[in-house]
Z-matrix of the N, CA and C atoms (Angstrom, degrees):
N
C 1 1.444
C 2 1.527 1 112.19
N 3 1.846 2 112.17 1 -52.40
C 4 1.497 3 77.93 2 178.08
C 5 1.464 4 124.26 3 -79.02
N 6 1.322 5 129.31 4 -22.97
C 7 1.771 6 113.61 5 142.89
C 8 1.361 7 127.87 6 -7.95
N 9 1.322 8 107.12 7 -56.37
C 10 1.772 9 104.65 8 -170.97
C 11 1.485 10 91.60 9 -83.07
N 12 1.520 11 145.52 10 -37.47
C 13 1.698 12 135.25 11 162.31
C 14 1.199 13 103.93 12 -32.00
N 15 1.092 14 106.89 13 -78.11
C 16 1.740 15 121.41 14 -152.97
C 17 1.962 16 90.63 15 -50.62
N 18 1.175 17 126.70 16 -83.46
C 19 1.425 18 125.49 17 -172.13
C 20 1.868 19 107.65 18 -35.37
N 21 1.190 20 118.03 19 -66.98
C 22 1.596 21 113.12 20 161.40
C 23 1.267 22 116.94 21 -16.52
N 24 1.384 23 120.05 22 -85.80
C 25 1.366 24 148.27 23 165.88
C 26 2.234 25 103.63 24 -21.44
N 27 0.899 26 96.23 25 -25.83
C 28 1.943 27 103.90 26 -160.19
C 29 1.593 28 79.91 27 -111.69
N 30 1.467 29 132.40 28 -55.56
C 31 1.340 30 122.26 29 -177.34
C 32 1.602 31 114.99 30 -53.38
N 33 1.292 32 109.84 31 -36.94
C 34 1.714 33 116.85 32 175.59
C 35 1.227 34 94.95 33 -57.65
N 36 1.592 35 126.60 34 -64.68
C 37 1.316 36 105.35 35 -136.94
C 38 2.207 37 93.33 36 -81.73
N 39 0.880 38 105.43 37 -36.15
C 40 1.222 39 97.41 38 176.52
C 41 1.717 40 133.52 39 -69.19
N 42 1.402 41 105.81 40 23.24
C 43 1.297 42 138.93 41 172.61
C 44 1.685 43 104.82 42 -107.91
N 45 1.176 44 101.31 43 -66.50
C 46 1.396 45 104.45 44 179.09
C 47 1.805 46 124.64 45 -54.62
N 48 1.583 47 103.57 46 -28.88
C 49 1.396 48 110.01 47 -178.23
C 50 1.671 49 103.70 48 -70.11
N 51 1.327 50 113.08 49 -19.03
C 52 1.475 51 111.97 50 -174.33
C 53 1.323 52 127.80 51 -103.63
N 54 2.152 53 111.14 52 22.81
C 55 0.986 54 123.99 53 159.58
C 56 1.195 55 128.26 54 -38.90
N 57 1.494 56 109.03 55 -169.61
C 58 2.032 57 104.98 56 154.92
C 59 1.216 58 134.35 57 -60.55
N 60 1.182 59 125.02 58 134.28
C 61 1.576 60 102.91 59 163.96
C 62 1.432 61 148.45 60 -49.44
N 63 1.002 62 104.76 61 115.17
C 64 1.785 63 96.21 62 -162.51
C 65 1.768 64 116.34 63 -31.07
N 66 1.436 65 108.75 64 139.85
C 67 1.500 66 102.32 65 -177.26
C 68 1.725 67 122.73 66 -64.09
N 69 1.200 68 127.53 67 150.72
C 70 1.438 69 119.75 68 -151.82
C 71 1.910 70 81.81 69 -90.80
N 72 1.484 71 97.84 70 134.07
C 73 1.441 72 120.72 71 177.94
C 74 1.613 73 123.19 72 -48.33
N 75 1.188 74 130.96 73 155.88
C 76 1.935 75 121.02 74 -158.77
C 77 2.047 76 79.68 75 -96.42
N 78 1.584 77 72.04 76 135.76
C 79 1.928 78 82.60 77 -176.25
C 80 1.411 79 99.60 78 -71.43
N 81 1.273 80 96.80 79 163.73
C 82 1.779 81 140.24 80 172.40
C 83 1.512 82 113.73 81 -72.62
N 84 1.079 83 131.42 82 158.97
C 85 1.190 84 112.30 83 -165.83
C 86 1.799 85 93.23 84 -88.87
N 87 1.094 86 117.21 85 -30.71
C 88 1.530 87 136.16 86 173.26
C 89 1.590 88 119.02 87 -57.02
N 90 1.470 89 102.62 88 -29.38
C 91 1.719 90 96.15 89 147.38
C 92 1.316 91 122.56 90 -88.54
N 93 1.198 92 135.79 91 38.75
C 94 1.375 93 136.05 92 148.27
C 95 1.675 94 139.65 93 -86.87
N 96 0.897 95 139.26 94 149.58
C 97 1.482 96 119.42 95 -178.50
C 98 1.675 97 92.51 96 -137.34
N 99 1.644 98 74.34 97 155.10
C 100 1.842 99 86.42 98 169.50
C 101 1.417 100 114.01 99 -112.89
N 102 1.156 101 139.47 100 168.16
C 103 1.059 102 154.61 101 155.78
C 104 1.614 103 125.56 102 -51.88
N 105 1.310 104 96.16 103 110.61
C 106 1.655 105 102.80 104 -166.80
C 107 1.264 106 112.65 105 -49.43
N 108 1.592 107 140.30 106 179.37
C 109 1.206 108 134.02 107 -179.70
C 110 1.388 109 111.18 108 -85.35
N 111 1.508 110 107.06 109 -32.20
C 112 1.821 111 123.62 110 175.18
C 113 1.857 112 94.69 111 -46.70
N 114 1.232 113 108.04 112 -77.61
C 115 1.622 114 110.74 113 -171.27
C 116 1.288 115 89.98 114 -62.46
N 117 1.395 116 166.50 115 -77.57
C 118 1.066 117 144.87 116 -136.62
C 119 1.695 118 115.86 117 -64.06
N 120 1.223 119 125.60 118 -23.51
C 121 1.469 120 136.86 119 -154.88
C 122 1.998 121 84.61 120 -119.88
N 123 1.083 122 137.19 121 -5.73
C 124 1.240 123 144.79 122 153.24
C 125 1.627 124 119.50 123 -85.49
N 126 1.383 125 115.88 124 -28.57
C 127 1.352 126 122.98 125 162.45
C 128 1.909 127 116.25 126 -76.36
N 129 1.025 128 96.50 127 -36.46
C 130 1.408 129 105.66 128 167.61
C 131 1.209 130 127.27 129 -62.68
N 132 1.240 131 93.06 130 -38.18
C 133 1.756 132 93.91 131 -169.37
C 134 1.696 133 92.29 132 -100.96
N 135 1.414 134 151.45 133 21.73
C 136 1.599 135 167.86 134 74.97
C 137 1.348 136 99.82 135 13.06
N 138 1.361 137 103.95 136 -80.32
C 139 1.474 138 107.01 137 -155.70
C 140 1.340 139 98.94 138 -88.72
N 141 1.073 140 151.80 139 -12.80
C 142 1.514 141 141.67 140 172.80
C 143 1.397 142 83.81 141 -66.46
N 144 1.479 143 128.11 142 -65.86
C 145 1.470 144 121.81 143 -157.97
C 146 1.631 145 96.62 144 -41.12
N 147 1.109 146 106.07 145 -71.60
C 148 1.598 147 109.33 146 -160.93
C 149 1.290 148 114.68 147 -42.05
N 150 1.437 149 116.98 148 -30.93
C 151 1.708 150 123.64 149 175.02
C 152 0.983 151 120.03 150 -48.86
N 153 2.260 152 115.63 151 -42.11
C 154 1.072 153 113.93 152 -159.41
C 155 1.751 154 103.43 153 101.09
N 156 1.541 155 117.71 154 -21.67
C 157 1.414 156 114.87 155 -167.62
C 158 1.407 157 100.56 156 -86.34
N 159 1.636 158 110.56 157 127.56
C 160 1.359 159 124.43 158 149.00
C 161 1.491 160 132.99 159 -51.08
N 162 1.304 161 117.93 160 125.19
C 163 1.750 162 109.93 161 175.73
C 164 1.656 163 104.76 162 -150.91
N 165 1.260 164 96.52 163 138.13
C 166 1.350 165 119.51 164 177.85
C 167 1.869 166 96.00 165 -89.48
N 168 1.744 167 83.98 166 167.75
C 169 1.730 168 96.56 167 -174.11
C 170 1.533 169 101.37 168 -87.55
N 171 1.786 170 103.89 169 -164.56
C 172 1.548 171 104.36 170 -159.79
C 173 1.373 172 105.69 171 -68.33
N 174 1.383 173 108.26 172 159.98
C 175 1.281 174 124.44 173 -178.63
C 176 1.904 175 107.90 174 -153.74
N 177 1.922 176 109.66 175 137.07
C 178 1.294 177 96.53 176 -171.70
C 179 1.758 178 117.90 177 -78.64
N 180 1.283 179 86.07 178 153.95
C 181 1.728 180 110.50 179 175.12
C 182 0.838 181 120.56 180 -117.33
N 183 1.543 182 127.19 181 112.68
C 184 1.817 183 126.43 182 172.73
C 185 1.745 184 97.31 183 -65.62
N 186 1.329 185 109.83 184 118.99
C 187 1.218 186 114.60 185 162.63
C 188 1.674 187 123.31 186 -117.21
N 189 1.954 188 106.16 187 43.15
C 190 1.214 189 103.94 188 178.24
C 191 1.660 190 120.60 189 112.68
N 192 1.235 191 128.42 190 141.26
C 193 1.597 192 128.22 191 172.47
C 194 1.716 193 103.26 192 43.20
N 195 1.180 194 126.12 193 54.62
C 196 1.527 195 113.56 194 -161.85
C 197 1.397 196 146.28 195 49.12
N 198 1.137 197 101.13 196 13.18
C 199 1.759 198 108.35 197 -157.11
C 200 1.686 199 85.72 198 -111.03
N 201 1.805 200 109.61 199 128.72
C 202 1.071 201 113.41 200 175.51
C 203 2.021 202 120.67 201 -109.02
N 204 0.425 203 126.59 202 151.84
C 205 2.175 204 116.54 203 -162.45
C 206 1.526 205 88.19 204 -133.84
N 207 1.396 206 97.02 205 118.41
C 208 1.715 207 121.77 206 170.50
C 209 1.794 208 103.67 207 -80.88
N 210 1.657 209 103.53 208 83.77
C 211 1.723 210 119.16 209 175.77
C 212 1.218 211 100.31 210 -62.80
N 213 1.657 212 105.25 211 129.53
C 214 1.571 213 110.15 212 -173.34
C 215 1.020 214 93.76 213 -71.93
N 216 1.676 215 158.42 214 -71.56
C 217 1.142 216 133.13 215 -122.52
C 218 2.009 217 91.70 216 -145.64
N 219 1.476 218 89.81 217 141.64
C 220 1.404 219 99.17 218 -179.74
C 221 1.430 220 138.60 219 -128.64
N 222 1.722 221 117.40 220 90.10
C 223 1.530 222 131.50 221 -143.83
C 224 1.671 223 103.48 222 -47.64
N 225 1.509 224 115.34 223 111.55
C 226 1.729 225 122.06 224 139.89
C 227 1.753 226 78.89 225 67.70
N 228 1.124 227 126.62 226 30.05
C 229 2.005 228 106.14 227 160.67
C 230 1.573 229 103.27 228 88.05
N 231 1.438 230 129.74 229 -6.65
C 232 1.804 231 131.79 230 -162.54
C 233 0.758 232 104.04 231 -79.87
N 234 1.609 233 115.44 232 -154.53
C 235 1.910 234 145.31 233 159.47
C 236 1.342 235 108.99 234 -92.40
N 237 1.741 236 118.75 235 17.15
C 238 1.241 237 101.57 236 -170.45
C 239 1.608 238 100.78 237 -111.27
N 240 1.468 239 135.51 238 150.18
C 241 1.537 240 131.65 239 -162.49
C 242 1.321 241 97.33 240 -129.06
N 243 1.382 242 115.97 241 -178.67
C 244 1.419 243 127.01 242 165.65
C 245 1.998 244 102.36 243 -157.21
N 246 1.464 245 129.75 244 113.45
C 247 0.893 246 132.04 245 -170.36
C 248 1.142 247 122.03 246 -127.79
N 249 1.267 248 135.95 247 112.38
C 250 1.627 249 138.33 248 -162.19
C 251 1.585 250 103.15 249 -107.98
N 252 1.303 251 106.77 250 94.77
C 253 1.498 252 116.82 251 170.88
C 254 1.389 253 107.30 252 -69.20
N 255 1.010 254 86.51 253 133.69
C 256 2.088 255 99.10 254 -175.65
C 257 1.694 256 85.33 255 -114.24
N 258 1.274 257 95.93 256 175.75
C 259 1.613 258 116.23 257 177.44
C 260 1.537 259 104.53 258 -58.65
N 261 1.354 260 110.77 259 -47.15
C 262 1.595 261 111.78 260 168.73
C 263 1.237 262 112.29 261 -52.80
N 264 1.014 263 142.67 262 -60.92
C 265 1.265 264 142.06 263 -146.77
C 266 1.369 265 102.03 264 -93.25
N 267 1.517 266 143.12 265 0.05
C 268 1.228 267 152.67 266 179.61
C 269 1.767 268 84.32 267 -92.42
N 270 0.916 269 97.11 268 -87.25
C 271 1.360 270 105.11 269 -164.74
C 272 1.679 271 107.14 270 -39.30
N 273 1.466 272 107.98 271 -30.60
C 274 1.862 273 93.07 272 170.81
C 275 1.437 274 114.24 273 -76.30
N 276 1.178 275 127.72 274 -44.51
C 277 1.350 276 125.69 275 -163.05
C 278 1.839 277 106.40 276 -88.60
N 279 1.420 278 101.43 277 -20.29
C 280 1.828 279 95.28 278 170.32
C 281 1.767 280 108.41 279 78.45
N 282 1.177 281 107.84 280 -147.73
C 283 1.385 282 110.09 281 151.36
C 284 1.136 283 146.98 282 -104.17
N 285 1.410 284 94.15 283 40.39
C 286 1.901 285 126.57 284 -173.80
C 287 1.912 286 92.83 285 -63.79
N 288 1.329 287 113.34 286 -37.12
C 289 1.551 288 131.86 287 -164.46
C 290 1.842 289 107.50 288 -124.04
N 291 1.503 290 106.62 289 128.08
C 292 1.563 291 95.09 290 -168.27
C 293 1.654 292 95.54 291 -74.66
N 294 1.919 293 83.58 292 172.01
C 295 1.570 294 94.53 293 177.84
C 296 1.987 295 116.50 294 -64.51
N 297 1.340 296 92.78 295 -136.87
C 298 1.728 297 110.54 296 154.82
C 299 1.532 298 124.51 297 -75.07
N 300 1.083 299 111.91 298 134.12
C 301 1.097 300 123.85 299 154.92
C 302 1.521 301 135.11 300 -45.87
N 303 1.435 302 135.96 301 109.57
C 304 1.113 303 114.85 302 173.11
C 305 1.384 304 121.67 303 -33.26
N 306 1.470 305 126.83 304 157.47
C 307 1.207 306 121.79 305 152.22
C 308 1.553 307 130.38 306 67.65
N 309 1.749 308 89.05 307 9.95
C 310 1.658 309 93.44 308 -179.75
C 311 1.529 310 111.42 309 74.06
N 312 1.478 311 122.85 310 11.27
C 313 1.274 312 119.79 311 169.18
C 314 1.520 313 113.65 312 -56.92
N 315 1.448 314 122.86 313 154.65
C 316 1.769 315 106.67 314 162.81
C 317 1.450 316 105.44 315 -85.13
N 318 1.447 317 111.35 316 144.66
C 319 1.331 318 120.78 317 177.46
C 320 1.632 319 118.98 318 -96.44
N 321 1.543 320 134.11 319 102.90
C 322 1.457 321 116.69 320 -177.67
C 323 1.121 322 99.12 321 -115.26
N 324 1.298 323 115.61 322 127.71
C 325 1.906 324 150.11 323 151.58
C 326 1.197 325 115.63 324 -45.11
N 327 1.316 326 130.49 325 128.51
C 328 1.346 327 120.13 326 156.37
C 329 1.633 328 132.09 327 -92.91
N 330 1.077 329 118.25 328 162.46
C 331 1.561 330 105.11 329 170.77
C 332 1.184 331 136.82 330 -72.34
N 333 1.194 332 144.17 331 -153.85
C 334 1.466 333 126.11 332 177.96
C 335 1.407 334 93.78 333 -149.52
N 336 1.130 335 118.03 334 165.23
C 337 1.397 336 142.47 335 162.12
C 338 1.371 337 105.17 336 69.41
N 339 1.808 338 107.62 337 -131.83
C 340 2.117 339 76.96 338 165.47
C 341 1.321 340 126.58 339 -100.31
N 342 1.399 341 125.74 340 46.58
C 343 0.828 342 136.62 341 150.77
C 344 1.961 343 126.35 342 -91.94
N 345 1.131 344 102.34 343 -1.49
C 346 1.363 345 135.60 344 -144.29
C 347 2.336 346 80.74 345 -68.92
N 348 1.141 347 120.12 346 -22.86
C 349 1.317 348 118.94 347 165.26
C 350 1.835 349 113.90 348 -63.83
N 351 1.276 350 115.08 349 -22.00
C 352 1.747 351 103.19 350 -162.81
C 353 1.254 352 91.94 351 -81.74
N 354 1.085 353 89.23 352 159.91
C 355 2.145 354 111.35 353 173.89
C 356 1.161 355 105.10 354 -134.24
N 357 1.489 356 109.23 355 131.87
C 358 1.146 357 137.08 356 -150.19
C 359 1.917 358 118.34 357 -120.62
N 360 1.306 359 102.61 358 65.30
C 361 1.815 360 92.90 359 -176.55
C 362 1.345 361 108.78 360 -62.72
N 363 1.626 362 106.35 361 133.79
C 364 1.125 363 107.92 362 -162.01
C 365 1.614 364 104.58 363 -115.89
N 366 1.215 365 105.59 364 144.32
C 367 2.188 366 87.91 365 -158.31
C 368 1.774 367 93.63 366 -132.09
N 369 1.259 368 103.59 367 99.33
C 370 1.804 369 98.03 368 -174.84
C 371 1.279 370 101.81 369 -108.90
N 372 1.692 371 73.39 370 132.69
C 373 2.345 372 102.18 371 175.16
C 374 1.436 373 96.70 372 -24.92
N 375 1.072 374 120.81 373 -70.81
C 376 1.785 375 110.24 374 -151.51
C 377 1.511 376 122.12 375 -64.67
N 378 1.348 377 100.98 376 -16.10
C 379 1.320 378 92.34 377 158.90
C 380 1.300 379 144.56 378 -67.71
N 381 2.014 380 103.91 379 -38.87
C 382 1.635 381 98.87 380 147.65
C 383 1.051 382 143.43 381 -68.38
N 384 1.563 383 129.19 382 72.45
C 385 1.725 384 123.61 383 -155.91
C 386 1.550 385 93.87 384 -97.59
N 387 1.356 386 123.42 385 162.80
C 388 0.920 387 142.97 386 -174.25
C 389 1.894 388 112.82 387 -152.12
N 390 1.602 389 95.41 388 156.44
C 391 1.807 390 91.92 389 176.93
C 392 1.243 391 83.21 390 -127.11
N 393 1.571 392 84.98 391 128.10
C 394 2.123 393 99.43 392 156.66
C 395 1.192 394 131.91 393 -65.20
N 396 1.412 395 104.26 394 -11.59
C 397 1.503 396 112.74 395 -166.86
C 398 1.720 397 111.18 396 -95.82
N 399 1.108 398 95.79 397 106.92
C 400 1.664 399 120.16 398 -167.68
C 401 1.752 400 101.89 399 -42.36
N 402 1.469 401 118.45 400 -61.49
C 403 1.544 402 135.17 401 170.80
C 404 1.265 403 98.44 402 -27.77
N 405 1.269 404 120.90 403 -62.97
C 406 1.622 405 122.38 404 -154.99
C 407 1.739 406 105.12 405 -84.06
N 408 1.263 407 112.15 406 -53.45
C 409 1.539 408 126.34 407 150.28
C 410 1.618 409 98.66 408 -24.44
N 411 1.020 410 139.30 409 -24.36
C 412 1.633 411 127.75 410 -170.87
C 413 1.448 412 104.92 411 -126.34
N 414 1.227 413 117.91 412 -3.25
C 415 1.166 414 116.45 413 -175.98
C 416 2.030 415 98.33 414 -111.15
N 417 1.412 416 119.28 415 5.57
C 418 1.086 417 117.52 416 -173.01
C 419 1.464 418 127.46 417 123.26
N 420 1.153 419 113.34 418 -10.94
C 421 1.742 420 114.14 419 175.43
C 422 1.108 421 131.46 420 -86.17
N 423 1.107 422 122.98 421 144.24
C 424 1.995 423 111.36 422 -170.68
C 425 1.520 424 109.04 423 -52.66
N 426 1.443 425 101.14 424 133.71
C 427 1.510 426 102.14 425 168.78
C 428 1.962 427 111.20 426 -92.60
N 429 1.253 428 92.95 427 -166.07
C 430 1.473 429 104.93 428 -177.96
C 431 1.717 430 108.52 429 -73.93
N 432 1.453 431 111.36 430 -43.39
C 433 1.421 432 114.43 431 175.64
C 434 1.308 433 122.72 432 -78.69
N 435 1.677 434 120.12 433 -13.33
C 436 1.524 435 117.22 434 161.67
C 437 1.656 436 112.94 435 -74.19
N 438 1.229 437 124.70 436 -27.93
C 439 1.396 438 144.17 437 179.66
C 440 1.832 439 90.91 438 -55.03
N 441 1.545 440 87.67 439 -77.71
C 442 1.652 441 81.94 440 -167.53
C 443 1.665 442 122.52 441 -64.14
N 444 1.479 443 110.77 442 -6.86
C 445 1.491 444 86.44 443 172.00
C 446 1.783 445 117.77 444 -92.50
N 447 1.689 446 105.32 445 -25.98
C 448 1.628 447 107.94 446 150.95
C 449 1.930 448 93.69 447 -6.16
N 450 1.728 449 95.90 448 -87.85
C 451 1.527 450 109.60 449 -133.85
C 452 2.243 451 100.54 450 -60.57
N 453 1.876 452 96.19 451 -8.95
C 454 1.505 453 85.18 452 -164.21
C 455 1.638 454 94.09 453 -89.66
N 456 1.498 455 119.69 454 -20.35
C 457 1.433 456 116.02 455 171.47
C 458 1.598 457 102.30 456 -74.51
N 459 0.729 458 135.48 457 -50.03
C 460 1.596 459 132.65 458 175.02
C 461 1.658 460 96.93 459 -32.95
N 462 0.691 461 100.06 460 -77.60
C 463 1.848 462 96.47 461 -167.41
C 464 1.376 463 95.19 462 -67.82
N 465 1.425 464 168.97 463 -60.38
C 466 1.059 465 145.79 464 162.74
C 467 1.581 466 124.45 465 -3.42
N 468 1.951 467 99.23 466 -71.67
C 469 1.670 468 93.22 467 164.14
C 470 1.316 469 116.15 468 -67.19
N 471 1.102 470 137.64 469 4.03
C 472 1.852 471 123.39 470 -170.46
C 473 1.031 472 95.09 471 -77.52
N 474 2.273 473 109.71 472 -50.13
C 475 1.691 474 114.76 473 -163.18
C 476 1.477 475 109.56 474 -80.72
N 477 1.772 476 130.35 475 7.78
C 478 1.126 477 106.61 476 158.49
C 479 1.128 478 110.50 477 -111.09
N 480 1.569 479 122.01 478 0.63
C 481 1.613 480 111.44 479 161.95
C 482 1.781 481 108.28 480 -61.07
N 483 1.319 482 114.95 481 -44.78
C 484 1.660 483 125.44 482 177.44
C 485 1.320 484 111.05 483 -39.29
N 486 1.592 485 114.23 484 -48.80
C 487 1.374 486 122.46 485 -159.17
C 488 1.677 487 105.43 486 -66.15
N 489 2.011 488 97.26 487 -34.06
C 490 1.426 489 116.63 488 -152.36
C 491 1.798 490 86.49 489 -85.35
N 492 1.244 491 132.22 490 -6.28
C 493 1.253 492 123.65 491 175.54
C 494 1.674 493 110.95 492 -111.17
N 495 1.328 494 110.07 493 8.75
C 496 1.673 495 108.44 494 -174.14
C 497 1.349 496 110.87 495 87.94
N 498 1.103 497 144.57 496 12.69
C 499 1.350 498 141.58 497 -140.67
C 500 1.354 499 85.08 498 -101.78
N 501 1.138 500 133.37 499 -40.80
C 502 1.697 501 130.13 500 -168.33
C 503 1.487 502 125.39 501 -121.67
């Protein structure tokens, strides 16, 4: 008898070990990634194509107290910008340039001095976060391709706010 326990007892547990896999844990904010500036300023220059909108490369911007910001991309020759603050570029300009927007709003900057006409969409890394982790990605977390279309609707509304100001 205890023979036939003990084997029972080993059949349970070796039933039980071959449940589900435990569910993959709710990420950290530290397992997230953002979107490099290379792909981000490559998504940009995507959806301008697709618009039809022309843009030249960086060009400087007085954005205040002397400090001038090399705007990556510059709509059809205007006052209108497109600027992808990377962690670098946060940390250079400070809060010369506001952060995020509540709510996923787009945020545009103006220039200063006499430049004080350009407008400046301002598109910061951390807002495109993404989880690598496919499990969690299926269980509900931003993936890499919801990230990047964020940034291709972002510039969508920028170029019909542009259009809606004459800009193009």
């Amino acid at each position: 008898m205890p023979l036939r326990l003990l084997l029972s007892a080993a059949l349970l547990f070796a039933v039980a070990a071959c449940g589900p896999p435990p569910a993959p844990r709710t990420p950290r904010a530290s397992d997230f990634r953002t979107l490099s500036q290379t792909r981000g300023l490559e998504l940009v220059d995507e959806a301008l194509r697709d618009a039809g909108v022309s843009a030249s490369a960086a060009f400087p911007v007085d954005i205040g107290e002397g400090h001038m910001l090399e705007v990556d991309r510059r709509l059809a020759g205007g006052p209108f910008a497109i600027e992808w603050i990377s962690p670098q570029d946060r940390e250079n300009v400070g809060d010369l340039l506001p952060g995020p927007a509540p709510g996923g709003q787009l945020r545009i900057a103006p220039g200063a001095g006499d430049q004080a006409n350009v407008q400046i969409l301002l598109l910061e890394h951390g807002t495109y976060r993404y989880d690598p982790d496919r499990h969690r990605v299926e269980r509900g977390a931003p993936s890499i391709r919801e990230a990047e279309s964020r940034v291709r609707r972002d510039i969508r509304d920028f170029i019909e706010y542009v259009r809606g100001q004459g800009g193009l």
